[in-house]
C-alpha positions in Angstrom: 3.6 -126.4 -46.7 4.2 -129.4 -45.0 4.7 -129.5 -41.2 8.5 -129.9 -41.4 8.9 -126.9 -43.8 6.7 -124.5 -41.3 9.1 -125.1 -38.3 12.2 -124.4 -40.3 10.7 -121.4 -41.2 9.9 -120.4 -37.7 13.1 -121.9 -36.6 15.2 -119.9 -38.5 12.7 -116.5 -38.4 13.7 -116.9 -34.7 17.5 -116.8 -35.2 16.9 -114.1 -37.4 15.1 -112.1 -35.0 18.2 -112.5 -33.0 20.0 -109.4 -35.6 18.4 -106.0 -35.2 15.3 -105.7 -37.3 16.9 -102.7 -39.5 19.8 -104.5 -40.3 17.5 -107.2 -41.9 15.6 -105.1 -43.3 18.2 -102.7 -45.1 19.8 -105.5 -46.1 16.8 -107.0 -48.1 15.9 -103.3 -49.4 20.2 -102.4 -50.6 19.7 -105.6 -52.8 16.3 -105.4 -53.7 17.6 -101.9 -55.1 20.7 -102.9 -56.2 19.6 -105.7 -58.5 16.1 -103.7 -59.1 17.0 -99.8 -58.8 13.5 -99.0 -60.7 11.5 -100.2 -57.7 13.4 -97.2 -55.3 10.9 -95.1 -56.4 8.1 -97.2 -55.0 9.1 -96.2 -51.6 9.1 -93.3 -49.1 13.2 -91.4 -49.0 13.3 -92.5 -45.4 12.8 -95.9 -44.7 12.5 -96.2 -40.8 9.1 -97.0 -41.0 9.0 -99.5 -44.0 12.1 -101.2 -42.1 9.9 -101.8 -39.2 6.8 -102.7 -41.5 8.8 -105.6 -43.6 10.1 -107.6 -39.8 6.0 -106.6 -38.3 4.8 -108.3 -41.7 7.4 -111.1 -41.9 7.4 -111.9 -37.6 3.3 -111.8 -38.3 2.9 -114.3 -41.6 5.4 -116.5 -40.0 4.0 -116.7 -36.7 0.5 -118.2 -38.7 2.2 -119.9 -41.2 0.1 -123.1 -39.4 -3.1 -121.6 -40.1 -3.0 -119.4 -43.5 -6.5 -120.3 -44.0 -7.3 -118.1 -41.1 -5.3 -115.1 -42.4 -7.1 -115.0 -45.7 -8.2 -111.8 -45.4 -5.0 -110.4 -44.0 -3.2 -111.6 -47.1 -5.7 -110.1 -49.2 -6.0 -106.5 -47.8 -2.2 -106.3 -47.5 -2.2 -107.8 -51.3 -4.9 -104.7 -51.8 -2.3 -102.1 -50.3 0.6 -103.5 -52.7 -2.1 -103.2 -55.5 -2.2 -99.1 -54.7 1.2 -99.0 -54.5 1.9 -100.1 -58.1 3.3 -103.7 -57.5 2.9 -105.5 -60.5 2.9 -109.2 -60.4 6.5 -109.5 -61.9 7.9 -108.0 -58.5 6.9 -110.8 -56.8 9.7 -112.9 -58.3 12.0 -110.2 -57.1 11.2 -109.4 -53.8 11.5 -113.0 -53.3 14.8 -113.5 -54.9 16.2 -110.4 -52.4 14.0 -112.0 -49.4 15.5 -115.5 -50.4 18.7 -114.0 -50.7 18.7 -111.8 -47.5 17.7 -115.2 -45.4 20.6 -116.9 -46.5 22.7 -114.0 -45.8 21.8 -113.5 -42.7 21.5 -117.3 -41.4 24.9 -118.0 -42.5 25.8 -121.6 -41.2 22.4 -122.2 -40.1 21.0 -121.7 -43.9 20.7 -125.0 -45.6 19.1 -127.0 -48.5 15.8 -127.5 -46.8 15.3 -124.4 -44.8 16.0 -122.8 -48.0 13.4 -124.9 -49.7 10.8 -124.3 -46.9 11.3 -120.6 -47.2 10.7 -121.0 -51.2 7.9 -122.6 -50.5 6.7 -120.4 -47.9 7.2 -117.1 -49.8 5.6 -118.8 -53.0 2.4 -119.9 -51.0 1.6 -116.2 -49.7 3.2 -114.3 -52.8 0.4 -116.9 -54.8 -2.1 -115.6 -52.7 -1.9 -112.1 -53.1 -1.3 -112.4 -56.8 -4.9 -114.1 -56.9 -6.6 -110.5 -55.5 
């Protein structure tokens, strides 16, 4: 990621942390299961805790975005977790279409050609790396 693409993402991670964290969140999982309904089963009936898992997990990748190298082995024990939950490496593509989709959503005005391309390139980067575990 080049320098520019990291501070849009943190730019607009931090307008986005201006919503309530369970309204981003059960906006990414209502399309996630609307567009991918098999992958409900995945996860637990009530979904407080995942809510608050996604934002923890998104707020903490973003905040290192300028030093992924260091998180390697973050990346690769949550990439381990996924593993024992049955993620398969085609989900990648669609959490990232629901994530993509949810950013844009919730940025509005603020949600533009290149802060949607640093995002692409941002969820690409880390999805790449926990598809190599």
């Amino acid at each position: 990621m080049t320098t520019s693409q990291i501070n849009l993402v943190k730019k607009s991670w931090r307008l986005l942390r201006l919503l309530p964290p369970e309204l981003v969140a059960d906006t990414f999982y209502s399309k996630l299961f609307l567009d991918h309904p098999e992958l409900r089963r995945m996860f637990p009936k009530q979904m407080d805790e995942q809510y608050k898992k996604l934002v923890d997990m998104l707020s903490a990748l973003v905040a290192r975005l300028d030093n992924l190298e260091g998180f390697q082995q973050e990346i690769a024990d949550m990439a381990k977790r996924h593993i024992g939950y049955g993620v398969q490496l085609k989900h990648y593509a669609m959490v990232g279409d629901a994530l993509l989709w949810t950013l844009e959503k919730g940025l509005g005005s603020d949600w533009d050609k290149e802060t949607s391309e640093a995002w692409f390139v941002c969820y690409t980067t880390i999805a790449e790396r926990m598809m190599e575990v």
